[in-house]
C-alpha positions as CSV (number, residue, x, y, z in Angstrom):
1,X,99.4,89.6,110.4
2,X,102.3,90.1,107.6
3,X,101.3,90.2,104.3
4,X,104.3,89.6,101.9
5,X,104.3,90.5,98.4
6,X,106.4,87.7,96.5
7,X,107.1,88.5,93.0
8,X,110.1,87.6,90.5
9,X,110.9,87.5,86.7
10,X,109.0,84.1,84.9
11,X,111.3,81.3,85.7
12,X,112.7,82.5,88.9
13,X,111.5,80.2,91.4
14,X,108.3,82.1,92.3
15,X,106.2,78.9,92.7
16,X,109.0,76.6,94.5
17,X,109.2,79.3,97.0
18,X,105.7,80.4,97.4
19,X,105.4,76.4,98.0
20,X,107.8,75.9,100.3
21,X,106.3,79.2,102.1
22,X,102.7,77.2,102.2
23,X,105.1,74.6,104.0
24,X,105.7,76.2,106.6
25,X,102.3,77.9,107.8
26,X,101.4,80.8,105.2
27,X,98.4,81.2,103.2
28,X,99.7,81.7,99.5
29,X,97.2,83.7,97.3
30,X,98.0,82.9,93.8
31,X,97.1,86.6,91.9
32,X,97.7,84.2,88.6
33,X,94.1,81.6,89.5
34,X,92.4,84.9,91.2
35,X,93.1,86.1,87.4
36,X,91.8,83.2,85.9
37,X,88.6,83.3,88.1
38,X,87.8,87.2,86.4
39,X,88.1,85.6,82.9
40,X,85.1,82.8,83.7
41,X,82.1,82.5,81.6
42,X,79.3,85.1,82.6
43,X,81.3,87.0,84.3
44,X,81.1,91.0,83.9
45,X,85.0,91.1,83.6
46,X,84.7,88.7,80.8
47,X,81.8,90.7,79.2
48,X,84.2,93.5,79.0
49,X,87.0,92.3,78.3
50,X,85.5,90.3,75.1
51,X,83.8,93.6,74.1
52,X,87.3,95.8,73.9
53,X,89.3,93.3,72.6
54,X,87.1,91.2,70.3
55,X,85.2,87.4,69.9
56,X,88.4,86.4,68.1
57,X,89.9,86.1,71.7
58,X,87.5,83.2,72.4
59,X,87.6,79.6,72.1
60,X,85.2,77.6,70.2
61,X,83.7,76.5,73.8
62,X,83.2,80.7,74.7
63,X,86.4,80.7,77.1
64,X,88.9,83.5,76.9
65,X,91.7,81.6,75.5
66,X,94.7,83.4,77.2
67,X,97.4,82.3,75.1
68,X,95.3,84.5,72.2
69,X,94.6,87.6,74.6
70,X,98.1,86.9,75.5
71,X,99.7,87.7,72.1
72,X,97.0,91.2,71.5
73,X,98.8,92.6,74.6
74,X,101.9,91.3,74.7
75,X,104.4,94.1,73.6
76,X,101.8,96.4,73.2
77,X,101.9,98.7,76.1
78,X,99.0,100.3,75.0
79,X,96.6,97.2,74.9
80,X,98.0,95.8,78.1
81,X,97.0,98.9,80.0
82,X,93.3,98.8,78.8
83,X,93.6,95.1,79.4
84,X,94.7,95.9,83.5
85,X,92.1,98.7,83.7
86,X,89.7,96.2,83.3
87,X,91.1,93.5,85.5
88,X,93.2,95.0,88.1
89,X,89.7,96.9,90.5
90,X,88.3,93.5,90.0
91,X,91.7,91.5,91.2
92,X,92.4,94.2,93.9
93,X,88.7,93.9,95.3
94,X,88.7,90.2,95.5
95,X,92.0,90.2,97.0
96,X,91.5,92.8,99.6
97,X,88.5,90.9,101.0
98,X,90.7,87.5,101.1
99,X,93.0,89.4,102.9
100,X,90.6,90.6,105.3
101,X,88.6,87.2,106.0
102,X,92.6,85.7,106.9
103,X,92.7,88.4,109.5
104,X,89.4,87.9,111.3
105,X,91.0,84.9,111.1
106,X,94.0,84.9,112.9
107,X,96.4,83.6,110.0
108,X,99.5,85.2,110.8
109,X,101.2,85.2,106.8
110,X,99.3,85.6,103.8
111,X,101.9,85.7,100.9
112,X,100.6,87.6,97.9
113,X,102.4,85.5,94.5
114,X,102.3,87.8,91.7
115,X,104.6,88.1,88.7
116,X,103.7,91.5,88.0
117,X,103.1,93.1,92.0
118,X,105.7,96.1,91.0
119,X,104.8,96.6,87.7
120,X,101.2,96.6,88.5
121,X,101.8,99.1,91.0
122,X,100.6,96.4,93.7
123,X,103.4,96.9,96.4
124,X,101.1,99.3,98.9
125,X,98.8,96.6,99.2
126,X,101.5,94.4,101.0
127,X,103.6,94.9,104.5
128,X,107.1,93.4,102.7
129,X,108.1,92.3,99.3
130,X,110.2,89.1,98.2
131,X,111.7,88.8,95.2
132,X,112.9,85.7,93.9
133,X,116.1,85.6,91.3
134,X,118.2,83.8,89.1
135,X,120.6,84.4,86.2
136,X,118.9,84.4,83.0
137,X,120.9,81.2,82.1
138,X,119.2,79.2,84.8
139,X,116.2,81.1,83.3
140,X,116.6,80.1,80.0
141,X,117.2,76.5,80.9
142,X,114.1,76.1,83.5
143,X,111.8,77.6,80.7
144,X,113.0,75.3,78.1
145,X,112.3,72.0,80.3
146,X,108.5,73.3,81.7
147,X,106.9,75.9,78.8
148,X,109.1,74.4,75.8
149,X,109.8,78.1,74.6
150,X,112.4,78.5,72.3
151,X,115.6,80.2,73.5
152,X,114.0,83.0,71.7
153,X,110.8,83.2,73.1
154,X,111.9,83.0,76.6
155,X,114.4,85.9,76.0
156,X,111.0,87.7,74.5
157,X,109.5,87.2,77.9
158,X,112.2,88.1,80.5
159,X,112.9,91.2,78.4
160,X,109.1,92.7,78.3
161,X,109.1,92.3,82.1
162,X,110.8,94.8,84.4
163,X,114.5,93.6,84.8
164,X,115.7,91.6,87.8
165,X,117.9,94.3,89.2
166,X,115.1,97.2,89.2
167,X,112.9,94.3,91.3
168,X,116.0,93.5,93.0
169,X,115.9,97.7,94.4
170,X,112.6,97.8,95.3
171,X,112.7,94.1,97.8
172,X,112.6,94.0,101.4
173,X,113.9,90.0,101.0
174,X,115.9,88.8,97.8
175,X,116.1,85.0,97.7
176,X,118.3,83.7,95.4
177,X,116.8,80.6,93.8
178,X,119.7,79.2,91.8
179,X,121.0,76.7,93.6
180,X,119.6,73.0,94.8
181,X,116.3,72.6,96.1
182,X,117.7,71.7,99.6
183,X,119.5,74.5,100.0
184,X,116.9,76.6,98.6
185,X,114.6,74.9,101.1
186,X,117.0,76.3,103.7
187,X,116.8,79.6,102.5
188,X,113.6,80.4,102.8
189,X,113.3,78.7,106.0
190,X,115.9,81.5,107.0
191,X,114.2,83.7,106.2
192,X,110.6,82.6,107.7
193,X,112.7,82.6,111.0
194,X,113.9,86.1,110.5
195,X,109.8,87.2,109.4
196,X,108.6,85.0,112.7
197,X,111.0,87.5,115.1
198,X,109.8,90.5,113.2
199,X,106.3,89.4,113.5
């Protein structure tokens, strides 16, 4: 079994590709919804994380609202490690058995989609990494049509993120995602072909 780590800057294709991926036989494990799952009511993850960071990261319902926890840790290094100290063991745990029910299994690729895999120091965990990229105009324009960031905004987010390039270094597969969704399509179909003969 392969398991690829597929990672990329926000609005670099991450999701079209991990989709096309599920297309063509892998099991995609979405780091982002195992996240969300840690965050759930009565969980001990919750529990903690409300206790460091406060009740005023809670909705009226009791949720964690993200967007909130989101703006405490966003370009605050500090915050956002005590924030992954938390979460990370939990992520990593759940994730490790996941990954070792799909081999009992049989499934040949389980792809890993993470935003964060080499910032989070996640890359031992998988047997290849992928990393999607665009030019931050393309960028820029995807993030204005699906989050409705302002130019600003977006540029706030691709720059607090480790840079394309450095991602671009540490890949085993770069897939370049600006171009048509045919052709992008055909891309990663290449390079399922090329994973299938090293399999």
């Amino acid at each position: 079994m392969k398991v690829i780590g597929l990672t990329g800057g926000i609005g670099s294709g991450k999701s079209t590709v991990a989709q096309f991926l599920a297309e063509l036989g892998a099991v995609i494990v979405d780091m982002d919804r195992v996240g969300h799952k840690t965050l759930k009511s009565g969980s001990e993850t919750r529990e903690r994380i409300v206790s460091e960071f406060g009740k005023d990261i809670l909705t009226d319902g009791g949720d964690i609202d993200r967007a909130r926890l989101g703006r405490l840790v966003f370009n605050n290094p500090e915050a956002l490690s005590r924030l992954n100290r938390i979460v990370h063991p939990v992520i990593d745990s759940i994730v490790n058995s996941k990954i070792k029910e799909y081999r009992r299994e049989g499934v040949e690729v389980v792809v890993l989609e993470a935003a964060a895999m080499l910032e989070a120091g996640r890359a031992s965990q998988v047997d290849e990494i992928w990393v999607t990229a665009a030019p931050e105009k393309a960028v820029l324009q995807r993030l204005a049509g699906r989050t409705g960031y302002s130019e600003e905004e977006s540029k706030a987010r691709i720059s607090s993120q480790m840079s394309g390039e450095e991602r671009v270094k540490q890949a085993d597969v770069v897939i370049d995602t600006y171009c048509s969704l045919d052709e992008l399509k055909a891309r990663v179909v290449a390079e399922w072909q090329k994973l299938m003969t090293r399999l």
